[in-house]
mmJSON file of the N, C-alpha and C atoms, coordinates in Angstrom:
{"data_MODEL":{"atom_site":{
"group_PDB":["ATOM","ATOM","ATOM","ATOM","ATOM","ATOM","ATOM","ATOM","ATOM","ATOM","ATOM","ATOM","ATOM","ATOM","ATOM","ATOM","ATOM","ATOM","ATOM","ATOM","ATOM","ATOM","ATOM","ATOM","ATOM","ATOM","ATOM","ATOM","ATOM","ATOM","ATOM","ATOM","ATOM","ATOM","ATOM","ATOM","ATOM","ATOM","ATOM","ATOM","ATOM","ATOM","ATOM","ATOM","ATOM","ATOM","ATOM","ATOM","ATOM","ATOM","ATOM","ATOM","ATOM","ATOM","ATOM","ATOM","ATOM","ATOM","ATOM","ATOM","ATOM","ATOM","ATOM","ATOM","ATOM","ATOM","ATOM","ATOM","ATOM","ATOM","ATOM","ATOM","ATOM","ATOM","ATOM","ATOM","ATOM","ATOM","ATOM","ATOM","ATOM","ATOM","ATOM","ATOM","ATOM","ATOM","ATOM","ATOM","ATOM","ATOM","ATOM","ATOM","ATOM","ATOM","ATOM","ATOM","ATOM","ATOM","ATOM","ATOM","ATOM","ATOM","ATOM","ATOM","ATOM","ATOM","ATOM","ATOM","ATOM","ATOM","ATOM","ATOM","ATOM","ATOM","ATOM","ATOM","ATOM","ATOM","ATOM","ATOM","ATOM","ATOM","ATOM","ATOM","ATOM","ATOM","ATOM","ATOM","ATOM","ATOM","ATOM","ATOM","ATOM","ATOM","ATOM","ATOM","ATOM","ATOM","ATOM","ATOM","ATOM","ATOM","ATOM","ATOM","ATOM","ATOM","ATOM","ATOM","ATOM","ATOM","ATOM","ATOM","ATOM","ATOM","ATOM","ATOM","ATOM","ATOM","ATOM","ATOM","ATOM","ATOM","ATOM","ATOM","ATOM","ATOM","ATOM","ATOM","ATOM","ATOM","ATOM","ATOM","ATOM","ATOM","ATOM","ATOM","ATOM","ATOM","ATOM","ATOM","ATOM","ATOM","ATOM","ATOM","ATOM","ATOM","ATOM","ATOM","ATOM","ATOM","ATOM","ATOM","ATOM","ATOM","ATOM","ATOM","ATOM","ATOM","ATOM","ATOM","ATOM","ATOM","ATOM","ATOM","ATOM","ATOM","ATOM","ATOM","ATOM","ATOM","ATOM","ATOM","ATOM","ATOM","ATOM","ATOM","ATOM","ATOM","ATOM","ATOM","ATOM","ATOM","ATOM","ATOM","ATOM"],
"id":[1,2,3,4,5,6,7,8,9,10,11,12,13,14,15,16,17,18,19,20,21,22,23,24,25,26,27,28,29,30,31,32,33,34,35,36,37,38,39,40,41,42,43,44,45,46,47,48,49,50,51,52,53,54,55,56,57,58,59,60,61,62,63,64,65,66,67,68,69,70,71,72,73,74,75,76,77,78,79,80,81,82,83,84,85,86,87,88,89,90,91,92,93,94,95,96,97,98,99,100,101,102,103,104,105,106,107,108,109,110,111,112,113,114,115,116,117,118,119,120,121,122,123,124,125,126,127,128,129,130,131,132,133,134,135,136,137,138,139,140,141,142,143,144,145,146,147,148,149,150,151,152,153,154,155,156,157,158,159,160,161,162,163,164,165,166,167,168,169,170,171,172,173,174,175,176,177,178,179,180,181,182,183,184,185,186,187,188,189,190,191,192,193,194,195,196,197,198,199,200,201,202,203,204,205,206,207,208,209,210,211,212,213,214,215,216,217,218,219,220,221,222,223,224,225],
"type_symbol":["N","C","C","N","C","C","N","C","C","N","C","C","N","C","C","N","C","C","N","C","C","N","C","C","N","C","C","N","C","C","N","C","C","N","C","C","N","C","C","N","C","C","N","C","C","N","C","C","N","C","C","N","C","C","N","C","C","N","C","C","N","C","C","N","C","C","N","C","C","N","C","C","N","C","C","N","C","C","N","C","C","N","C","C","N","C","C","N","C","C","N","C","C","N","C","C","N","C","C","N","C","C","N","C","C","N","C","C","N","C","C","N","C","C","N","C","C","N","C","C","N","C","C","N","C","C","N","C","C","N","C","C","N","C","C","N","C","C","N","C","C","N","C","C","N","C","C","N","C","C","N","C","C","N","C","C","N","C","C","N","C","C","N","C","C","N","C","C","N","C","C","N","C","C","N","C","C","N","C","C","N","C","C","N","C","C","N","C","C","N","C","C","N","C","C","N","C","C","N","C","C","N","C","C","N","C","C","N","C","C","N","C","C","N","C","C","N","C","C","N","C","C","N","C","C"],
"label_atom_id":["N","CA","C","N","CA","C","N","CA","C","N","CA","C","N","CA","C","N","CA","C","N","CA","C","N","CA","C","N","CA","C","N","CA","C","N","CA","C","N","CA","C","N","CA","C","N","CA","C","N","CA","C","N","CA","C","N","CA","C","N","CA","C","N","CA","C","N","CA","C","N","CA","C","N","CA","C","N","CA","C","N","CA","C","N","CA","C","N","CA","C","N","CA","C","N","CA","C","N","CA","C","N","CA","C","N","CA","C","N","CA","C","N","CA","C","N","CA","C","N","CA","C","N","CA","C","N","CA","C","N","CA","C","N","CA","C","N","CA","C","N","CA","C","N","CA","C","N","CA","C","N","CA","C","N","CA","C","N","CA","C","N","CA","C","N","CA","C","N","CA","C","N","CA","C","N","CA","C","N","CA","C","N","CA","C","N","CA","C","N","CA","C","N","CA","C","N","CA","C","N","CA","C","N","CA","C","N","CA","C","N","CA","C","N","CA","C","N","CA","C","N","CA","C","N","CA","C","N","CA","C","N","CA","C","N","CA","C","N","CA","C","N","CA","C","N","CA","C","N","CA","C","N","CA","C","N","CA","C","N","CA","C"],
"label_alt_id":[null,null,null,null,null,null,null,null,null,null,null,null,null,null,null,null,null,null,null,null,null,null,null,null,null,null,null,null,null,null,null,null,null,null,null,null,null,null,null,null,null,null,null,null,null,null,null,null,null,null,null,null,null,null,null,null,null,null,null,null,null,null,null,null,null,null,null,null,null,null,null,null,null,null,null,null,null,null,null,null,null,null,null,null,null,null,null,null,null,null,null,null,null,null,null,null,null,null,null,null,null,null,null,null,null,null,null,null,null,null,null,null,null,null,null,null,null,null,null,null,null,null,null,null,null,null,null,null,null,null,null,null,null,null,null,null,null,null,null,null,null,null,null,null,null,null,null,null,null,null,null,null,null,null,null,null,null,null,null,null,null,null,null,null,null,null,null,null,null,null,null,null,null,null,null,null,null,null,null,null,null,null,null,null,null,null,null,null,null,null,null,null,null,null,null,null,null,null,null,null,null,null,null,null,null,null,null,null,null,null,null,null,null,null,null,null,null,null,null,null,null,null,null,null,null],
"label_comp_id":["UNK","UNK","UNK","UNK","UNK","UNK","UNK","UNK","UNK","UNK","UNK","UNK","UNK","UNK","UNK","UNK","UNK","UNK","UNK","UNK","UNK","UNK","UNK","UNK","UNK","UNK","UNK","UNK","UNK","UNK","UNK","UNK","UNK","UNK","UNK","UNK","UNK","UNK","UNK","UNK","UNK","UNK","UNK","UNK","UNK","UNK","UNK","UNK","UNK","UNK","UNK","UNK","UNK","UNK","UNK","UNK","UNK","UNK","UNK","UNK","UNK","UNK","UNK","UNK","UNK","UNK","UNK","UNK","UNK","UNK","UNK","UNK","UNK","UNK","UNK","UNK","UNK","UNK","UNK","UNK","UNK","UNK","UNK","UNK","UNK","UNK","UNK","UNK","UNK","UNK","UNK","UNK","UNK","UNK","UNK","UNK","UNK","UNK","UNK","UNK","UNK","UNK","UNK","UNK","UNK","UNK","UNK","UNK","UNK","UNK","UNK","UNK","UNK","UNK","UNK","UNK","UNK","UNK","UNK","UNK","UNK","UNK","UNK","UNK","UNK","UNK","UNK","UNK","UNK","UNK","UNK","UNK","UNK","UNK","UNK","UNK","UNK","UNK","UNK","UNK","UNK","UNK","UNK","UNK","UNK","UNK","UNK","UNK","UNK","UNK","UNK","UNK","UNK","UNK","UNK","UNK","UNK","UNK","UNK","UNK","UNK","UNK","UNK","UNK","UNK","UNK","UNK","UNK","UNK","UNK","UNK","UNK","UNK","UNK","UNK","UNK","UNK","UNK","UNK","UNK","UNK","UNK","UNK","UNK","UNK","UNK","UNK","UNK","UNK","UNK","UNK","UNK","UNK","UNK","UNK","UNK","UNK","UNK","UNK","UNK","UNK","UNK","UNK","UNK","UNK","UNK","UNK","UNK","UNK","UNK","UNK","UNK","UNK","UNK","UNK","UNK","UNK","UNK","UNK","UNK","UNK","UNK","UNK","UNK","UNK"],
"label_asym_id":["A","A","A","A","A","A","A","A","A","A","A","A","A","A","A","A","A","A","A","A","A","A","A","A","A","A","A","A","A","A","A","A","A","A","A","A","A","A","A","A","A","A","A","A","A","A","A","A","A","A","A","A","A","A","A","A","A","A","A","A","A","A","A","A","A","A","A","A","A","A","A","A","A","A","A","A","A","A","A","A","A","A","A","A","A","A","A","A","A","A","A","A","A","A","A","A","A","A","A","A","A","A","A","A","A","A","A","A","A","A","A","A","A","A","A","A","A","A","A","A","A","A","A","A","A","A","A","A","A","A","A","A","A","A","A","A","A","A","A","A","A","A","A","A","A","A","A","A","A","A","A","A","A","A","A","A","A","A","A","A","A","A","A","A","A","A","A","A","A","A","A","A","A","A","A","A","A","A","A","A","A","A","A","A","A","A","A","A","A","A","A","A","A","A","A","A","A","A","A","A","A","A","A","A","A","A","A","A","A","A","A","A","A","A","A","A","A","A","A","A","A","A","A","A","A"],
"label_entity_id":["1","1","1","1","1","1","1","1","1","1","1","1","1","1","1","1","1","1","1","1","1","1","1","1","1","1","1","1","1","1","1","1","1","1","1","1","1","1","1","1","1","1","1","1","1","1","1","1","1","1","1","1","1","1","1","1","1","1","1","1","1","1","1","1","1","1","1","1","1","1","1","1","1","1","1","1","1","1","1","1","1","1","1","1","1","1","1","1","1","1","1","1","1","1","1","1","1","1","1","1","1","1","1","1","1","1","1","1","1","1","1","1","1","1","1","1","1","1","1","1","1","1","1","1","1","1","1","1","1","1","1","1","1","1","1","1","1","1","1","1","1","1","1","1","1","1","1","1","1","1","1","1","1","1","1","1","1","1","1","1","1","1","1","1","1","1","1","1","1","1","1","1","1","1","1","1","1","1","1","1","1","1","1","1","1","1","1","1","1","1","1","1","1","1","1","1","1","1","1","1","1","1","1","1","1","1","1","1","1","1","1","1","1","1","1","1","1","1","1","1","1","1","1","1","1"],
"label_seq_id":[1,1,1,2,2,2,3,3,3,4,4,4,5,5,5,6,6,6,7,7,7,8,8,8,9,9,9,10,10,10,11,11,11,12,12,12,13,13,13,14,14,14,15,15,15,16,16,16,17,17,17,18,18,18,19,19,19,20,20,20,21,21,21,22,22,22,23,23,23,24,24,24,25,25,25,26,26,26,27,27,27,28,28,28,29,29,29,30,30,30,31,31,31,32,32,32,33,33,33,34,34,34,35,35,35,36,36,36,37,37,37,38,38,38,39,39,39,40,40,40,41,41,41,42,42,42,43,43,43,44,44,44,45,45,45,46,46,46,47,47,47,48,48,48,49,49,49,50,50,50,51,51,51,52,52,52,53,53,53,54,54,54,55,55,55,56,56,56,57,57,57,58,58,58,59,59,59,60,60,60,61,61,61,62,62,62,63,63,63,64,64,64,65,65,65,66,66,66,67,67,67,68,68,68,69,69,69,70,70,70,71,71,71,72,72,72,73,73,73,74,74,74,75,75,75],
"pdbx_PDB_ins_code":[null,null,null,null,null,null,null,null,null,null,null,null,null,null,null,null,null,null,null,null,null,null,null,null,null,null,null,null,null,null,null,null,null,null,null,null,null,null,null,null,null,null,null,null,null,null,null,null,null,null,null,null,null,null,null,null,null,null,null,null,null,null,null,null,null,null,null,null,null,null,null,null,null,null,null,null,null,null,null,null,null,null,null,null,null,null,null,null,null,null,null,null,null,null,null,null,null,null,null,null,null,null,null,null,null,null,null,null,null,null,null,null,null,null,null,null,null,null,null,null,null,null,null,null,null,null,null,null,null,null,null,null,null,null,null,null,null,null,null,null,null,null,null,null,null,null,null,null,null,null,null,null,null,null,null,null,null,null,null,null,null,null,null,null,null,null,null,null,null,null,null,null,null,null,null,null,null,null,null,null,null,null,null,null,null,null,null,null,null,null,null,null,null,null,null,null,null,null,null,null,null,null,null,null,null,null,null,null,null,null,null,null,null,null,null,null,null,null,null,null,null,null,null,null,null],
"Cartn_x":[5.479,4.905,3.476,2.446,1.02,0.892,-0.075,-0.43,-1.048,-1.108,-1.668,-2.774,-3.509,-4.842,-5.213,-5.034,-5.633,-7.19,-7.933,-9.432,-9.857,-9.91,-10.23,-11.697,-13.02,-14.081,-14.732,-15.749,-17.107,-16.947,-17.143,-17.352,-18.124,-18.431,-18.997,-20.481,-20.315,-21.618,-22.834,-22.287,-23.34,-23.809,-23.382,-24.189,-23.821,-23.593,-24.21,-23.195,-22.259,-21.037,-20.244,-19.724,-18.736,-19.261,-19.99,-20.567,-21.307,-21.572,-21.267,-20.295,-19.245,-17.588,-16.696,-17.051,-16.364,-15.916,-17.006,-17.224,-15.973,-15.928,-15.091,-13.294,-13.262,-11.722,-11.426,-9.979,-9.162,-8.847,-8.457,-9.194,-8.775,-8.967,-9.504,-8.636,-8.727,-7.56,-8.523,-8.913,-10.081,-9.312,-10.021,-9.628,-10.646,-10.238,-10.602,-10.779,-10.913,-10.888,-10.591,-10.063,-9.752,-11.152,-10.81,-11.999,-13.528,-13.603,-15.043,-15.648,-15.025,-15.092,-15.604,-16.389,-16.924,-16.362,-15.548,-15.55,-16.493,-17.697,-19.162,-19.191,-18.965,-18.865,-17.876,-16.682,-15.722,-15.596,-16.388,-16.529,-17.997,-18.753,-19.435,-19.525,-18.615,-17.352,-16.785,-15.976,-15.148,-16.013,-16.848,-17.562,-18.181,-18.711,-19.669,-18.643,-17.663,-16.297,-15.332,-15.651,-15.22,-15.819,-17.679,-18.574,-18.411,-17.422,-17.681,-15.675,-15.179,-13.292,-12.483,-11.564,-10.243,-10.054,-10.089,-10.039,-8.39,-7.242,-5.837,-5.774,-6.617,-6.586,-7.284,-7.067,-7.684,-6.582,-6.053,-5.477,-6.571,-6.026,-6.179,-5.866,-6.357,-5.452,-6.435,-5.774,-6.731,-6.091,-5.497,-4.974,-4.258,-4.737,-3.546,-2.38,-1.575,-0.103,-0.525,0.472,0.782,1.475,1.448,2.565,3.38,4.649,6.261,4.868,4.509,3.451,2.953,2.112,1.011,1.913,3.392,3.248,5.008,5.517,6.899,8.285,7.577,9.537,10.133,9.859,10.257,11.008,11.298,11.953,12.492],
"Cartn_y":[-29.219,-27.948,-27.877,-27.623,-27.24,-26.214,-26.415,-25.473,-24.214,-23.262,-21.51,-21.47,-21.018,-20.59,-18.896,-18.241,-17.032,-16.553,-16.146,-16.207,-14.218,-13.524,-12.336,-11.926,-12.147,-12.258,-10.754,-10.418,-9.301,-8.806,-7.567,-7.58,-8.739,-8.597,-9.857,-9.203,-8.171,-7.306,-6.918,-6.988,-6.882,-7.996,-8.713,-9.951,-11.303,-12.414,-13.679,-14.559,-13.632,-14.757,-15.756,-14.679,-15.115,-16.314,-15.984,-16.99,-18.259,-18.632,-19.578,-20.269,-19.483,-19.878,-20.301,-19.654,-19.879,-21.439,-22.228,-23.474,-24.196,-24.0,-24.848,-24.282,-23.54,-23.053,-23.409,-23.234,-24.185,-22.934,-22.001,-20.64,-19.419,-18.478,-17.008,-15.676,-14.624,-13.033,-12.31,-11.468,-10.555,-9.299,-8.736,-6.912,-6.173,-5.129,-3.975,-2.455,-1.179,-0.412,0.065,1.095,1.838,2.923,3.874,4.783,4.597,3.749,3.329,2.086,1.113,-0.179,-0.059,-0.156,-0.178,-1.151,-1.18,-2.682,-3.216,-2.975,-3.695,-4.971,-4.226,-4.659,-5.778,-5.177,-6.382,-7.484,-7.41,-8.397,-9.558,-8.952,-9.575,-10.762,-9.872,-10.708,-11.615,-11.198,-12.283,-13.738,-13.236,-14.431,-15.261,-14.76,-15.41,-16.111,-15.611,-16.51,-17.883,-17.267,-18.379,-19.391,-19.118,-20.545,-21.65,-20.962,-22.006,-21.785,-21.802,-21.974,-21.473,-21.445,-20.541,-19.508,-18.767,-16.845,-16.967,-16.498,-16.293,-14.992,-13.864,-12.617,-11.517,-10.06,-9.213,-8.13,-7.153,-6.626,-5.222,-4.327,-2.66,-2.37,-2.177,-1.076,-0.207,0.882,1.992,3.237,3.258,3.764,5.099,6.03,7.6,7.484,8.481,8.484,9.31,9.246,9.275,10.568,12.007,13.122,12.726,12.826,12.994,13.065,14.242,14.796,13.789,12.986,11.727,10.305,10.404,8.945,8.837,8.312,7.568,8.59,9.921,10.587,10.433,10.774,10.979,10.011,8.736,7.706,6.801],
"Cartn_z":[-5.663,-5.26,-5.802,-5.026,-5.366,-6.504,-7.503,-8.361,-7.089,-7.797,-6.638,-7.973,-7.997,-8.779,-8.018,-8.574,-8.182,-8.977,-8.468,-8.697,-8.282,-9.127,-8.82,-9.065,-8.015,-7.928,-7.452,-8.044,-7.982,-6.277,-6.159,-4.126,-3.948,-2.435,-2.025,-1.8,-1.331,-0.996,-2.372,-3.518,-4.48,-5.094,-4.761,-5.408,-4.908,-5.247,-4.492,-5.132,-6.357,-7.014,-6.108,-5.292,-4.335,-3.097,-2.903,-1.761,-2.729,-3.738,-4.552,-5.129,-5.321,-5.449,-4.341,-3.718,-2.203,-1.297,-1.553,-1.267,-2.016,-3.353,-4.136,-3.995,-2.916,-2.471,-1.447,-1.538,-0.494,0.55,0.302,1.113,0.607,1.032,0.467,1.11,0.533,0.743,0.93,1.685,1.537,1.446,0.604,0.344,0.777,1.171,1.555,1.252,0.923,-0.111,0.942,1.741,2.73,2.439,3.877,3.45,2.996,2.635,1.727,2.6,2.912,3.413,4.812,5.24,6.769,7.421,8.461,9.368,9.393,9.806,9.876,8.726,7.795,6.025,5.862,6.196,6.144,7.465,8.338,9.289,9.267,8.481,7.299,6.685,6.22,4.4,5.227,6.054,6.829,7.373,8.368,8.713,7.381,6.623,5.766,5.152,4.539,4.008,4.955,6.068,7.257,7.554,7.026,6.991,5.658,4.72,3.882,3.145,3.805,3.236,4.536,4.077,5.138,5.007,5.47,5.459,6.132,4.576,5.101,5.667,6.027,6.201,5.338,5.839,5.052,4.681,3.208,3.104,3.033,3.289,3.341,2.078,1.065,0.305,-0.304,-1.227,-1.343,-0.577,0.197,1.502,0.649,1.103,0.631,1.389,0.72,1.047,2.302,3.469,4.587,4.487,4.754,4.474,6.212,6.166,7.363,8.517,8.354,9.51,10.261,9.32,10.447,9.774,9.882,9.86,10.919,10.613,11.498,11.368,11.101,10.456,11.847,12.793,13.783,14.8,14.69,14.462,13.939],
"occupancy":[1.0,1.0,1.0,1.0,1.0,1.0,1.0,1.0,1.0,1.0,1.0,1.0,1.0,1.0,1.0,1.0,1.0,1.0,1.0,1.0,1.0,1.0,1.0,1.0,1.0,1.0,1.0,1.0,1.0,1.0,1.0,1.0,1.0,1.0,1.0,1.0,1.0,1.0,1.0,1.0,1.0,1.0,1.0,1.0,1.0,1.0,1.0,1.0,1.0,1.0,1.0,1.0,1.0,1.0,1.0,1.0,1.0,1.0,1.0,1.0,1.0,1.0,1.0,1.0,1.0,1.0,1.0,1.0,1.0,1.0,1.0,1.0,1.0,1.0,1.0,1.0,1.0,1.0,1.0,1.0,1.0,1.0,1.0,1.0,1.0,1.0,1.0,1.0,1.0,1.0,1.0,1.0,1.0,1.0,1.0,1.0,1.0,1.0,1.0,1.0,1.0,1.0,1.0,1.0,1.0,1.0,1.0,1.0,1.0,1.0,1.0,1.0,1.0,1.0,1.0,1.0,1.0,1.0,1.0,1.0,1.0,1.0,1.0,1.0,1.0,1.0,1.0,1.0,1.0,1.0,1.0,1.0,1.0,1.0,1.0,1.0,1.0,1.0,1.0,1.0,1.0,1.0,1.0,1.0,1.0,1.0,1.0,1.0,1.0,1.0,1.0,1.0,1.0,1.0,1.0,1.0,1.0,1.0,1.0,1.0,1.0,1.0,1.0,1.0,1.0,1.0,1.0,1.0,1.0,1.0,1.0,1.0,1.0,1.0,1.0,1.0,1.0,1.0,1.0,1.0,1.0,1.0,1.0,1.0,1.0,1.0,1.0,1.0,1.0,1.0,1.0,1.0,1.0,1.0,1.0,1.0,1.0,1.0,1.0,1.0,1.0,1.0,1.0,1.0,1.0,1.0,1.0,1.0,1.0,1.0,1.0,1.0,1.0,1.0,1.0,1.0,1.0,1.0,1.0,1.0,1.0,1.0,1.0,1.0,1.0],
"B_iso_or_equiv":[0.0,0.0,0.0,0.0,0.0,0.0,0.0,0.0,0.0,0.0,0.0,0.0,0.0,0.0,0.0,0.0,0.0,0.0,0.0,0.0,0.0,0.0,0.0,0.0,0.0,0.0,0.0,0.0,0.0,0.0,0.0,0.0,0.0,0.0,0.0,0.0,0.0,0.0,0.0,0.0,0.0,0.0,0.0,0.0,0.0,0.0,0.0,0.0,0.0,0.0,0.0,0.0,0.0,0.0,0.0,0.0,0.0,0.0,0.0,0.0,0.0,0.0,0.0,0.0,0.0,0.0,0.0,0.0,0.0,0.0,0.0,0.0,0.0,0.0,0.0,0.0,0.0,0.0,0.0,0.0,0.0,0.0,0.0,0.0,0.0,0.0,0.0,0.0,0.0,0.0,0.0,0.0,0.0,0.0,0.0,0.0,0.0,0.0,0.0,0.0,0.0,0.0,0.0,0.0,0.0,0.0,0.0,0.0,0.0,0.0,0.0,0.0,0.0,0.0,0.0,0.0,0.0,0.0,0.0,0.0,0.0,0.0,0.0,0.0,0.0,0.0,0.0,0.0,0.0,0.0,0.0,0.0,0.0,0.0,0.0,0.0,0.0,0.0,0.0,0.0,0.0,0.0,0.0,0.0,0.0,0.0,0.0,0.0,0.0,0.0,0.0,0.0,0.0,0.0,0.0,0.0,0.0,0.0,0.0,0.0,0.0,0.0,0.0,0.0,0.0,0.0,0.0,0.0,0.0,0.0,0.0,0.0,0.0,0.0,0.0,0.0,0.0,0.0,0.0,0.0,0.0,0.0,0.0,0.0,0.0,0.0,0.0,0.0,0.0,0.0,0.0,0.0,0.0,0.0,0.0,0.0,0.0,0.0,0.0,0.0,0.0,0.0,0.0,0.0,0.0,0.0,0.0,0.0,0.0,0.0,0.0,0.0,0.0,0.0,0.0,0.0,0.0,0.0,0.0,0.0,0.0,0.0,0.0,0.0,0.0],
"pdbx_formal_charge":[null,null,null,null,null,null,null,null,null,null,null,null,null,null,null,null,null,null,null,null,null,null,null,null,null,null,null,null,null,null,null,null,null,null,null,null,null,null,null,null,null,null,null,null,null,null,null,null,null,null,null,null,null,null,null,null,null,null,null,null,null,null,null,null,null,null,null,null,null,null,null,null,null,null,null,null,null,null,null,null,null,null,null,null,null,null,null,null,null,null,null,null,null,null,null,null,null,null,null,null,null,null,null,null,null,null,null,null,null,null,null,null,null,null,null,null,null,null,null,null,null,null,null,null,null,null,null,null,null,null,null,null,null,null,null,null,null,null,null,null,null,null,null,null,null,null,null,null,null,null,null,null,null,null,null,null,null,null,null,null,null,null,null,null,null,null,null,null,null,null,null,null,null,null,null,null,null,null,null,null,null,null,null,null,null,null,null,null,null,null,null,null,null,null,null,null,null,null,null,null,null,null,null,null,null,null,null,null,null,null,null,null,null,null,null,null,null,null,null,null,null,null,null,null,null],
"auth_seq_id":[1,1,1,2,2,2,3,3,3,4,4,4,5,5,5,6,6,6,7,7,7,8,8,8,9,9,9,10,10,10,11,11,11,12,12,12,13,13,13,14,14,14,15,15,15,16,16,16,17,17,17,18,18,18,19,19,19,20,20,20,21,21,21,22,22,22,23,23,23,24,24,24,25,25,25,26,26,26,27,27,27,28,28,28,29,29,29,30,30,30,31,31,31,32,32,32,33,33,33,34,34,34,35,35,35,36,36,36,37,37,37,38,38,38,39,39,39,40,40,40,41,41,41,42,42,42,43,43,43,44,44,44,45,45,45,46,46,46,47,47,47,48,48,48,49,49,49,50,50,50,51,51,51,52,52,52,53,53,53,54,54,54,55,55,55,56,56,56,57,57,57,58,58,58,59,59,59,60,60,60,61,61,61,62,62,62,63,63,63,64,64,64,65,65,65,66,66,66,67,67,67,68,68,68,69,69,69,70,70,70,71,71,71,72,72,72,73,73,73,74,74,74,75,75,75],
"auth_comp_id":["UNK","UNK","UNK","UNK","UNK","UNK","UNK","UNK","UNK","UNK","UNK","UNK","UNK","UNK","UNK","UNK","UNK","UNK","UNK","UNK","UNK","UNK","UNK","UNK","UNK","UNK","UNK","UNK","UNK","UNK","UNK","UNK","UNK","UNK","UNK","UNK","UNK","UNK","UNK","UNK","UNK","UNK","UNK","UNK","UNK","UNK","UNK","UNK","UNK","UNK","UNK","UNK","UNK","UNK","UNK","UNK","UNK","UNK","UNK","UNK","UNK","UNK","UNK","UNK","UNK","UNK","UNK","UNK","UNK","UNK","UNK","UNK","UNK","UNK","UNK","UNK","UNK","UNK","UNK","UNK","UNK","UNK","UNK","UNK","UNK","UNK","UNK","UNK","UNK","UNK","UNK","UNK","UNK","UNK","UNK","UNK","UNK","UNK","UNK","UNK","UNK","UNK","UNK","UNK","UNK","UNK","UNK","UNK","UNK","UNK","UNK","UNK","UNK","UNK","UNK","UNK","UNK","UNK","UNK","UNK","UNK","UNK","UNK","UNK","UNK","UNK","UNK","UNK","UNK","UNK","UNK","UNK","UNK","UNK","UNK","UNK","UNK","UNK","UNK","UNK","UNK","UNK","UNK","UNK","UNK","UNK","UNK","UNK","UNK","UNK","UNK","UNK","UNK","UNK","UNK","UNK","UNK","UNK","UNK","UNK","UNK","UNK","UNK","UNK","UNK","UNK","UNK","UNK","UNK","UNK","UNK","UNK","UNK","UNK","UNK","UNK","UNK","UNK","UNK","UNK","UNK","UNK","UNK","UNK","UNK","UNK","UNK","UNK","UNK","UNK","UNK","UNK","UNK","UNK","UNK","UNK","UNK","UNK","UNK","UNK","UNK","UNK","UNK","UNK","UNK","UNK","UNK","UNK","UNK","UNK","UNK","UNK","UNK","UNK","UNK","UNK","UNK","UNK","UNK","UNK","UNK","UNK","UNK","UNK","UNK"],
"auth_asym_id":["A","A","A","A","A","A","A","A","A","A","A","A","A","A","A","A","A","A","A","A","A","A","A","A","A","A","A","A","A","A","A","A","A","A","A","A","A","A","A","A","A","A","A","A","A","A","A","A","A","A","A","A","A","A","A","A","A","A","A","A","A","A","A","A","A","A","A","A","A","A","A","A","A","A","A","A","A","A","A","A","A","A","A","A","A","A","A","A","A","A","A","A","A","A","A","A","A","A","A","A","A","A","A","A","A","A","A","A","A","A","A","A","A","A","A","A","A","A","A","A","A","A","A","A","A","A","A","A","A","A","A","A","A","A","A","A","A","A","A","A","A","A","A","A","A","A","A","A","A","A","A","A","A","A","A","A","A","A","A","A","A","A","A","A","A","A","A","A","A","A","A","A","A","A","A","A","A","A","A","A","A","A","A","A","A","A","A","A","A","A","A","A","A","A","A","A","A","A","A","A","A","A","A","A","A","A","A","A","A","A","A","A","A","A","A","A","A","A","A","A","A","A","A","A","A"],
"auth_atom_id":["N","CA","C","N","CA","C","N","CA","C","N","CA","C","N","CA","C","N","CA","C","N","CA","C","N","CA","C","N","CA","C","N","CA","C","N","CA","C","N","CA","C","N","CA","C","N","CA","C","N","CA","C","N","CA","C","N","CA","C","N","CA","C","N","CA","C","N","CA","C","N","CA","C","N","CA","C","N","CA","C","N","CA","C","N","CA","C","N","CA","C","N","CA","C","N","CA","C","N","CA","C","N","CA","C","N","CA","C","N","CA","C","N","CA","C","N","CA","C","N","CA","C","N","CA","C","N","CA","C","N","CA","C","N","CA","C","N","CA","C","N","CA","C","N","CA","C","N","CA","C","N","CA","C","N","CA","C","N","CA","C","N","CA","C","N","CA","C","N","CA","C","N","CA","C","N","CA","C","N","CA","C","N","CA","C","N","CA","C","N","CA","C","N","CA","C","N","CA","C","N","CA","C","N","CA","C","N","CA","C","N","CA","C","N","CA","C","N","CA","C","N","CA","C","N","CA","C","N","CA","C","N","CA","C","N","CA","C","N","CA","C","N","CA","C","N","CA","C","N","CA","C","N","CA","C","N","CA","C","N","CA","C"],
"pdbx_PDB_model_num":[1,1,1,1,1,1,1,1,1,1,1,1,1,1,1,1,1,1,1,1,1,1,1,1,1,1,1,1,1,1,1,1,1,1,1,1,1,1,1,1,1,1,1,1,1,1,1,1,1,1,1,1,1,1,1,1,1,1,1,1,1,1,1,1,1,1,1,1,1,1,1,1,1,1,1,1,1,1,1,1,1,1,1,1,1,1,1,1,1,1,1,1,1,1,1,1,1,1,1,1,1,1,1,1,1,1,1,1,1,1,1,1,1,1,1,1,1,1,1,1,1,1,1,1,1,1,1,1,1,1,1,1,1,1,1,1,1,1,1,1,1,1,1,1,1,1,1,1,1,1,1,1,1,1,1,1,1,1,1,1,1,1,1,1,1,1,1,1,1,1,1,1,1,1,1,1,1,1,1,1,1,1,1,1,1,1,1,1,1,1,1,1,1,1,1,1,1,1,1,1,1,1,1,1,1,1,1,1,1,1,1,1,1,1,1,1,1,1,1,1,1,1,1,1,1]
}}}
């Protein structure tokens, strides 16, 4: 079984860490802050991460609780 290395790095948007690190990975999780995070922003992140590793996806979180009202009670 492969060693997993998890690497918890600076946004990508303030500074230049990440896109220096990036190269030396086998590929990458992108996060997202809900609310705060522009798509613009994270499609960005995405490409620029896609020129230099594997982008496994992007998670959402940050996300407020959902009240019965706006989410699935109803099925």
């Amino acid at each position: 079984m492969p060693d997993i290395v998890i690497f918890d790095l600076p946004p990508m948007l303030a500074g230049d860490d990440v896109m220096a690190f990036a190269g030396q990975l086998d590929c990458v999780l992108l996060l997202a802050a809900a609310e705060t995070t522009k798509a613009k922003e994270v499609d960005v992140c995405e490409r620029n991460l896609a020129s230099q590793t594997n982008v496994l996806g992007v998670v959402l979180n940050k996300c407020r609780y959902m009240d019965d009202v706006e989410g699935y009670s109803n099925y």
